[in-house]
Structure formats: structure tokens, C-alpha cells
ROMAR-169876 format. One record per residue (C-alpha): residue in three letters; x, y, z. Coordinates in nm, 2 decimals. Layout:
ROMAR-169876
{residu = ALA	px = X	py = Y	pz = Z} .
...
//
This chain:
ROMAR-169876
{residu = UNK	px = -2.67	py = -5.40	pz = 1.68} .
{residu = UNK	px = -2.42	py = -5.13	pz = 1.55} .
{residu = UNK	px = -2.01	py = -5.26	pz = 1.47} .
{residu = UNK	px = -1.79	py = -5.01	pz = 1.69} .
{residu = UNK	px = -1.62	py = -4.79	pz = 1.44} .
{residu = UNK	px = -1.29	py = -4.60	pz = 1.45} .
{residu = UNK	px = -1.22	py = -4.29	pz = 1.27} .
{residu = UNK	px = -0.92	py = -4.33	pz = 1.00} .
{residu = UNK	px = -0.68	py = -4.04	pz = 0.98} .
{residu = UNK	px = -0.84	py = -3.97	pz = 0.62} .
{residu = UNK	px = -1.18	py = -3.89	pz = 0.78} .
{residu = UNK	px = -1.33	py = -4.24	pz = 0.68} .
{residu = UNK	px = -1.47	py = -4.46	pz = 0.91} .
{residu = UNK	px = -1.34	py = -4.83	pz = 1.02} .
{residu = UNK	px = -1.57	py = -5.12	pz = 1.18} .
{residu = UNK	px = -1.38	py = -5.14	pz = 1.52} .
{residu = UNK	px = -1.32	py = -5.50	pz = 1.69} .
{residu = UNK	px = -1.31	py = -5.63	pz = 2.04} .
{residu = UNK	px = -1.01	py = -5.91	pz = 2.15} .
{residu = UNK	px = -1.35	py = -6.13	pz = 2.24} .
{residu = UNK	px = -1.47	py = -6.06	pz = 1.84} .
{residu = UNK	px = -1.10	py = -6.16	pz = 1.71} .
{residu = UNK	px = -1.08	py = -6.48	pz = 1.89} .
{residu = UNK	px = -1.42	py = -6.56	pz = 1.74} .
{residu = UNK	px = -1.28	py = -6.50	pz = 1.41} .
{residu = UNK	px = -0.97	py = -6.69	pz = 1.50} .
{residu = UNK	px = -1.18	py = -7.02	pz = 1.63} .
{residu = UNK	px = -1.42	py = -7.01	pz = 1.28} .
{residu = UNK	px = -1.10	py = -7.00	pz = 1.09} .
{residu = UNK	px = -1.17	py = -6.61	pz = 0.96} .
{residu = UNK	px = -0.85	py = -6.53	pz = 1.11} .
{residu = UNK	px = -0.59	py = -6.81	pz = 1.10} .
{residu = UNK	px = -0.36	py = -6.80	pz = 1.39} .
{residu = UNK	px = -0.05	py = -6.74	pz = 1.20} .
{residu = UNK	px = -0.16	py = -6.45	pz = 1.09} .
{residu = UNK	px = 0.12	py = -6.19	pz = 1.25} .
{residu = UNK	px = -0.10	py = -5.87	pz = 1.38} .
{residu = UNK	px = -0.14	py = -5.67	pz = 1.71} .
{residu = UNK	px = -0.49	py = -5.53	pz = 1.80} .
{residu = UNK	px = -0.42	py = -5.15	pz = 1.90} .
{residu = UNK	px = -0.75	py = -4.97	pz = 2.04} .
{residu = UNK	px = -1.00	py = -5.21	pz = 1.79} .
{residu = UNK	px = -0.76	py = -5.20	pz = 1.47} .
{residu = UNK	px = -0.60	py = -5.47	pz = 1.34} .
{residu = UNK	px = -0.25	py = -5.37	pz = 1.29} .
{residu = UNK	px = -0.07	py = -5.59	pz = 1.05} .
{residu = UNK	px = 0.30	py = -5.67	pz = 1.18} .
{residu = UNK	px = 0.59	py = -5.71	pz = 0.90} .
{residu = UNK	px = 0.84	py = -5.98	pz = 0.88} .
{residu = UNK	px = 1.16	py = -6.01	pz = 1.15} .
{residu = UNK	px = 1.47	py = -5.96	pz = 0.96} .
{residu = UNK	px = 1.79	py = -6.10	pz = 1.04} .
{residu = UNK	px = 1.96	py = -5.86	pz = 1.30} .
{residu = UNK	px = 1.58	py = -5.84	pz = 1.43} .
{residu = UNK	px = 1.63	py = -6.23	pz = 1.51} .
{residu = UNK	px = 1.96	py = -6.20	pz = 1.61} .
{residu = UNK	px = 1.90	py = -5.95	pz = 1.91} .
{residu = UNK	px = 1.58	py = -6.13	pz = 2.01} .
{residu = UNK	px = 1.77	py = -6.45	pz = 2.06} .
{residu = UNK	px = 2.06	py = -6.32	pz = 2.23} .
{residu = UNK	px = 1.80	py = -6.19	pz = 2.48} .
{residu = UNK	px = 1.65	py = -6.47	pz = 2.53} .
{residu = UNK	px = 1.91	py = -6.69	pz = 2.58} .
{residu = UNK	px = 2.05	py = -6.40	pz = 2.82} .
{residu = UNK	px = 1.74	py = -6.31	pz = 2.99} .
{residu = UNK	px = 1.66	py = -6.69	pz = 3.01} .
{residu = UNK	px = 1.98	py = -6.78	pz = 3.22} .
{residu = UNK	px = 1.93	py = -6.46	pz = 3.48} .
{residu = UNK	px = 1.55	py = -6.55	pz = 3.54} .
{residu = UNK	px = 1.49	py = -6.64	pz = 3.90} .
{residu = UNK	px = 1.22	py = -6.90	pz = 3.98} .
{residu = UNK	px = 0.95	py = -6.65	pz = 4.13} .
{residu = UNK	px = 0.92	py = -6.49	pz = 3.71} .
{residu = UNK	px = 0.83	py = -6.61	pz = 3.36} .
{residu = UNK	px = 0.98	py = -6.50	pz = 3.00} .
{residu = UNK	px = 0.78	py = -6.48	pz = 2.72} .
{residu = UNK	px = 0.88	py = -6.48	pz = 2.36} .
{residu = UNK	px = 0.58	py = -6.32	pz = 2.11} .
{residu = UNK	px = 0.35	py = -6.37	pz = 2.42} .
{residu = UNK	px = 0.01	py = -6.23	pz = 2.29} .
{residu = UNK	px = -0.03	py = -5.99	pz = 2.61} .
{residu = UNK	px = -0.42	py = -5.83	pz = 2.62} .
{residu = UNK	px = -0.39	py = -5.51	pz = 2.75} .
{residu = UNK	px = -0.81	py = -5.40	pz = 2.68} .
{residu = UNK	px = -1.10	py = -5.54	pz = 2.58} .
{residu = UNK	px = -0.99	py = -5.37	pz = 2.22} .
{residu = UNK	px = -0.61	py = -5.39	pz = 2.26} .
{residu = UNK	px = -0.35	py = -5.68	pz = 2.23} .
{residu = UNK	px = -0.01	py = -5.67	pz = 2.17} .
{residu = UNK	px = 0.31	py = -5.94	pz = 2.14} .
{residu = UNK	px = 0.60	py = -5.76	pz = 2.28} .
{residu = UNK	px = 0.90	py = -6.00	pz = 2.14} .
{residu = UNK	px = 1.03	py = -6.05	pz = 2.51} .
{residu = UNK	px = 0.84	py = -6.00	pz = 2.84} .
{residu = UNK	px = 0.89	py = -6.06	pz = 3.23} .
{residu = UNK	px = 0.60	py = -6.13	pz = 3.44} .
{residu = UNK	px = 0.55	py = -6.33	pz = 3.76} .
{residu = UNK	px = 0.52	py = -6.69	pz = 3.70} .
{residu = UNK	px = 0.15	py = -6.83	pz = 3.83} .
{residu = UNK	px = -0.01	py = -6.55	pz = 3.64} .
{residu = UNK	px = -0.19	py = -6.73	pz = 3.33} .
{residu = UNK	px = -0.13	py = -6.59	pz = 3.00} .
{residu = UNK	px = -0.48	py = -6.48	pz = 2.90} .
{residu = UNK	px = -0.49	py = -6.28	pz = 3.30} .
{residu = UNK	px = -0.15	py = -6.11	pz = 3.27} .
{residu = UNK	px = -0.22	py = -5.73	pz = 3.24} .
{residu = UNK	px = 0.00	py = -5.43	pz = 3.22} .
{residu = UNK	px = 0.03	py = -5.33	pz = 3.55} .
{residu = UNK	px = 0.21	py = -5.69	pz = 3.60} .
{residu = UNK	px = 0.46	py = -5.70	pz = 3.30} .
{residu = UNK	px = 0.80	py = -5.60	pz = 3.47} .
{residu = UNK	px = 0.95	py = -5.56	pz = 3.15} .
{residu = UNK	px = 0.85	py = -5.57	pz = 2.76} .
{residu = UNK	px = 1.09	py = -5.53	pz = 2.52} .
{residu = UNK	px = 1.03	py = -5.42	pz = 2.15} .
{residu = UNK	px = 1.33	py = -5.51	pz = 1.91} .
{residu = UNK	px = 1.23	py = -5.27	pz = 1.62} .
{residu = UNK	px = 1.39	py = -5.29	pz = 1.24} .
{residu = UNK	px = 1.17	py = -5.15	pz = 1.05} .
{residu = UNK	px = 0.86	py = -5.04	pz = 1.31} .
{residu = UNK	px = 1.09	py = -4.81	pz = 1.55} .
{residu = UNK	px = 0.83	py = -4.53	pz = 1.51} .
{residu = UNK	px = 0.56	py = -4.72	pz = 1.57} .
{residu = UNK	px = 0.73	py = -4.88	pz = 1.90} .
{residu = UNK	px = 0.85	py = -4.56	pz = 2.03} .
{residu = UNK	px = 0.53	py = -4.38	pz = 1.97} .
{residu = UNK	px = 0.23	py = -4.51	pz = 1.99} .
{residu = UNK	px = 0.28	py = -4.85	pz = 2.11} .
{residu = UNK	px = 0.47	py = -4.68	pz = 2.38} .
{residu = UNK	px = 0.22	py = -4.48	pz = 2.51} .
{residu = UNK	px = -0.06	py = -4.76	pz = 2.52} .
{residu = UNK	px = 0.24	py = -4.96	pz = 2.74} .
{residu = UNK	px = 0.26	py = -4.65	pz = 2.97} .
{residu = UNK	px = -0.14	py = -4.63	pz = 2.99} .
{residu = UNK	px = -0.21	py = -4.97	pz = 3.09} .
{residu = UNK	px = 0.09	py = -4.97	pz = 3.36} .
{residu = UNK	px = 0.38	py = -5.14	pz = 3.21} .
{residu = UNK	px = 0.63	py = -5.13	pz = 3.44} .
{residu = UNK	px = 0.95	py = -5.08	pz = 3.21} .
{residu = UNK	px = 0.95	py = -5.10	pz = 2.82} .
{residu = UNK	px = 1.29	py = -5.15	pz = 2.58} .
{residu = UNK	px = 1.27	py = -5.00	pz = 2.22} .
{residu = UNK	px = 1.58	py = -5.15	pz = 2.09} .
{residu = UNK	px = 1.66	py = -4.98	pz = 1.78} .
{residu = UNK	px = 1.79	py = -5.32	pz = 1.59} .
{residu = UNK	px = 1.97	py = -5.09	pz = 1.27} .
{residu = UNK	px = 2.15	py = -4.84	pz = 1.50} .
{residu = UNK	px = 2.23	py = -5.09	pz = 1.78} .
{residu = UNK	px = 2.08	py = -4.80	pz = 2.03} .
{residu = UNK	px = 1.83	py = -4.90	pz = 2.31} .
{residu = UNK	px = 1.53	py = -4.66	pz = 2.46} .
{residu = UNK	px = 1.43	py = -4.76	pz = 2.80} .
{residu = UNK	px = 1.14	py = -4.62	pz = 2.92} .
{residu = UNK	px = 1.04	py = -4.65	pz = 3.37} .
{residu = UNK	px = 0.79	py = -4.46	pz = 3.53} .
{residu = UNK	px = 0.45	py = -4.53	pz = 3.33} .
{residu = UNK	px = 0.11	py = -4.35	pz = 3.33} .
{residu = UNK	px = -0.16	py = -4.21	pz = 3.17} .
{residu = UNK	px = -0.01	py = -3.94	pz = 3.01} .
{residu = UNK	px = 0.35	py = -4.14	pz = 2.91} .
{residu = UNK	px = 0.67	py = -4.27	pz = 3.07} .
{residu = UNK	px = 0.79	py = -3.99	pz = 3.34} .
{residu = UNK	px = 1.16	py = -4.14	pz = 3.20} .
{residu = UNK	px = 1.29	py = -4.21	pz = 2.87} .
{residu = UNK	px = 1.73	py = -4.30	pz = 2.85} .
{residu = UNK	px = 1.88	py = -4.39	pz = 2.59} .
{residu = UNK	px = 2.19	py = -4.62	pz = 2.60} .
{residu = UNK	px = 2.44	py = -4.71	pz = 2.29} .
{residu = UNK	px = 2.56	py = -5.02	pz = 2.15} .
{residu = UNK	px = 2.89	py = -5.03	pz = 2.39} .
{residu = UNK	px = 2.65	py = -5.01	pz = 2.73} .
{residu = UNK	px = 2.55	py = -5.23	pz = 2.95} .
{residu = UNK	px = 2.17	py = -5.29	pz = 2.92} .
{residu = UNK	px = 2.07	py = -5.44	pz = 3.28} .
{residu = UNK	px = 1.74	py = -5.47	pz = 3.45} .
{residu = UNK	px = 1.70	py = -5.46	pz = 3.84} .
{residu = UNK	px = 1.46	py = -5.77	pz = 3.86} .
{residu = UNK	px = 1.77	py = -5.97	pz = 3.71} .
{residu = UNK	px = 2.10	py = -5.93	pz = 3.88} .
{residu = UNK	px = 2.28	py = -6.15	pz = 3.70} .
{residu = UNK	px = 2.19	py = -6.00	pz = 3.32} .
{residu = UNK	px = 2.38	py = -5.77	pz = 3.11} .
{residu = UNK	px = 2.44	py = -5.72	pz = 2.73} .
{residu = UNK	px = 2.58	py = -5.49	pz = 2.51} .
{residu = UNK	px = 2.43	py = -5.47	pz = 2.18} .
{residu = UNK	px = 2.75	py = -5.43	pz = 2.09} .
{residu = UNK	px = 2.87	py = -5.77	pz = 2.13} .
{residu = UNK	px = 2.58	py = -5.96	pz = 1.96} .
//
């Protein structure tokens, strides 16, 4: 049987892995589970530590997000979220209908995902972005944790996010789904 490879951006190429080949790993003990990576179309991606103001903003929505949530939908914090056989991600903060298990969520029913980015804001706005629009996300935050500025992306598809606003630390960051939520990066 021949690995699935990838092609590297320096020509070379990598042995390619499925979600079903990671979790594998992970249950031998090859990969421990508190090893911090996202799986992004076969490639192990390798995520960096959360600094402070990372933390900071990530609570403050959660605690926000938390208290707004009606019964009928579920939050999840780091919630490992398997988009493809070969792709997995763990948004920081996600909205899906409660009843949905974990391992069946896709992206079509994620309401929202929101990225708090210090040091991966390319990587969140590009391609992570697009593989969120592809798979049917139905609204993505890039919170820019540095500049206090957040991207909020509606209208997925194959080709990208038919919308992309950007509000500033002094405006009101709200989401339909919650009436009763609003922050201002601002005042975290």
C-alpha cells in the first residue's frame, strides 16, 4: 500500500495522513494527546503556545458567550472539530447545536468559530479561513489579539467568504444567534 503524500512548497514530498491514521497514532501512544497540532489537508500543523492577551480574550469570550447561550446550542473551547477525512482543526471558541456529538459536528453546522490569533493571524486569515469557508462554516472571527481588531467573515463557499468586515477595538462585536452578547475588545 502507498502513504498519501503531499507536495512541500520546496518541491519535496511529505507522507500525507488521514484523522482515522492520527487517532491511531494517538491510541498507540505515537502521538500523545497533549501534543497542541491541527491536521490541515493531511499535514500536521504544529500550533505555538497562547500568550497572555491570547488567554485573556479567549476567556472574556467565553465567559461572555457562555452567559448569552440559549439552551437549543453548545460552546466549545479548543473543541477538536473534523472537517475531512484529512482535516481537523480546534477553533479556540465554537457555537453548534447542542445534541450534535463532537466527533459528528461538521462545518456546515458550526454557527460560529472564532480564532483569537497572536502570533498565527496569517495563518487564521488565510488559509485556515478558506478551509472554514469550503467546508460551510457558517461565520468565522479572526480576532487580531496584538491590534485589538476583529475580521468577521459570513457567507462561506467553495471559493471563500462572499463577506469579510472588519471592526476595531471600541465596537461592538455581536452575533445574531446570541441576542444578549456584546463585547468590545476594547474593554477586556
Amino acid at each position: 500500500m502507498r502513504a498519501n503524500v503531499t507536495r512541500a512548497a520546496e518541491g519535496f514530498d511529505r507522507r500525507s495522513f488521514t484523522v482515522v491514521e492520527i487517532l491511531r497514532m494517538q491510541d498507540a501512544g505515537i502521538v500523545s494527546e497533549d501534543e497542541n497540532f491541527e491536521l490541515i489537508e493531511g499535514e500536521i500543523v504544529p500550533m505555538q503556545a497562547k500568550t497572555h492577551i491570547h488567554e485573556l480574550i479567549k476567556s472574556a469570550l467565553t465567559i461572555g458567550l457562555a452567559r448569552a447561550l440559549p439552551d437549543r446550542l453548545w460552546l466549545g473551547v479548543e473543541s477538536t472539530i473534523y472537517l475531512s477525512a484529512d482535516t481537523f482543526v480546534e477553533p479556540d471558541l465554537v457555537i453548534y447545536p447542542k445534541g450534535i456529538k463532537l466527533e459528528d459536528v461538521k462545518g456546515s453546522d458550526i454557527l460560529l468559530a472564532i480564532e483569537v490569533a497572536a502570533t498565527s493571524l496569517a495563518y487564521d486569515r488565510g488559509l485556515k479561513a478558506r478551509l472554514y469557508a469550503r467546508h460551510g462554516v457558517n461565520e468565522l472571527w479572526v480576532i487580531d489579539a496584538e491590534r485589538q481588531r476583529t475580521f468577521i467573515h459570513s457567507g462561506p463557499g467553495p471559493a471563500g467568504w462572499r463577506t469579510i468586515v472588519e471592526r476595531g477595538r471600541e465596537e461592538a462585536l455581536t452575533f445574531a444567534a446570541l441576542p444578549g452578547f456584546s463585547v468590545q475588545l476594547g474593554s477586556i
